[in-house]
C-alpha positions, 0 to 999 in steps of 0.5 A: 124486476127492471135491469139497471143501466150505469150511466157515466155521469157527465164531466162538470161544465168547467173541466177540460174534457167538458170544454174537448167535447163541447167542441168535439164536432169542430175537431172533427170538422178540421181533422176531416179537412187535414185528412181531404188535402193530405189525401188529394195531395197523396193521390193527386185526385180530389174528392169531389164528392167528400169536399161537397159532403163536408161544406154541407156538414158545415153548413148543417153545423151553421144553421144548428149554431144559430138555431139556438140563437134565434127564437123566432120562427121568422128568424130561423128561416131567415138563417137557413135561407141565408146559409143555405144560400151562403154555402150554395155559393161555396159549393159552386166555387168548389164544383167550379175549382173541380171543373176540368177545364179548371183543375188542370192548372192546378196540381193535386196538392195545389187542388186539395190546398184551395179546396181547404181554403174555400172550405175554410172561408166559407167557414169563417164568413158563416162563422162572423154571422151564427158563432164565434167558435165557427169562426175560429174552426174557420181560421183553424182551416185556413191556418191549416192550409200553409202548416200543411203546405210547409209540412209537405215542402219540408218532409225530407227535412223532418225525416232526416231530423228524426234519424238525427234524433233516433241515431243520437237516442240509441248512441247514448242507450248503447253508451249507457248500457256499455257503462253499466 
């Protein structure tokens, strides 16, 4: 007698939870990012470590897109030696932003900001050579970095909006329920 497993069947190719997932590993990547400035930009210490692991993350995601593409295996090693080249160089960028004698002319936001933006461009520049949707996860970064510098800028602006629109919900409630 052998047990049986339901298995959910995969979502059709031409729906929109198909196209979420496909893409899942590239949200990811961006929430990720969001997540390394918000933080340093909270704490005013980067995460060195973190920004490293996600580059390489990255990098991996790089090599595995242009994989499929490729067919030869003189080709293949071609595109690891060239990426893996590639973020080296971002890397040391980063290590060099992190240096110390470096970072302590930047603050901690102005860091967690930069750090996005190397991130971001070694994305996109990876991007224009193994996938198109590496591309745009790269100008998804880079599009991140002045959203979140605006949002910072502009959080008390936010806040005191948002008691606006909470103090005219509950004055309308109250209203309505004084009606009724």
């Amino acid at each position: 007698m052998t047990d049986s497993i339901d298995v959910i069947p995969p979502a059709p190719r031409g729906t929109v939870t198909a196209w979420l997932i496909r893409r899942l590993p590239y949200f990811i990547v961006l929430l990720f990012g969001v997540f390394g400035v918000a933080y340093t930009s909270m704490t005013g210490q980067p995460l060195k470590f973190y920004w490293e692991i996600l580059a390489v993350i990255v990098g991996l995601a790089c090599i595995a897109a242009g994989w499929r593409k490729t067919t030869d295996a003189a080709s293949r090693r071609e595109l690891v030696v060239t990426q893996s080249l590639h973020w080296l160089a971002f890397l040391i960028a980063m290590g060099i932003l992190l240096l110390p004698s470096v970072n302590t002319f930047l603050n901690g936001p102005a860091t967690g900001l930069a750090l996005m933006l190397l991130l971001a461009l070694g994305t996109f520049v990876a991007g224009v050579h193994v996938s198109a949707e590496i591309a745009v996860l790269g100008v998804l970064l880079a599009l991140t970095v002045p959203a979140m510098a605006w949002l910072k800028r502009s959080a008390l602006l936010l806040v005191l909006i948002a008691l606006v629109i909470g103090a005219i919900v509950v004055a309308f409630r109250r209203a309505g329920a004084n009606e009724s």
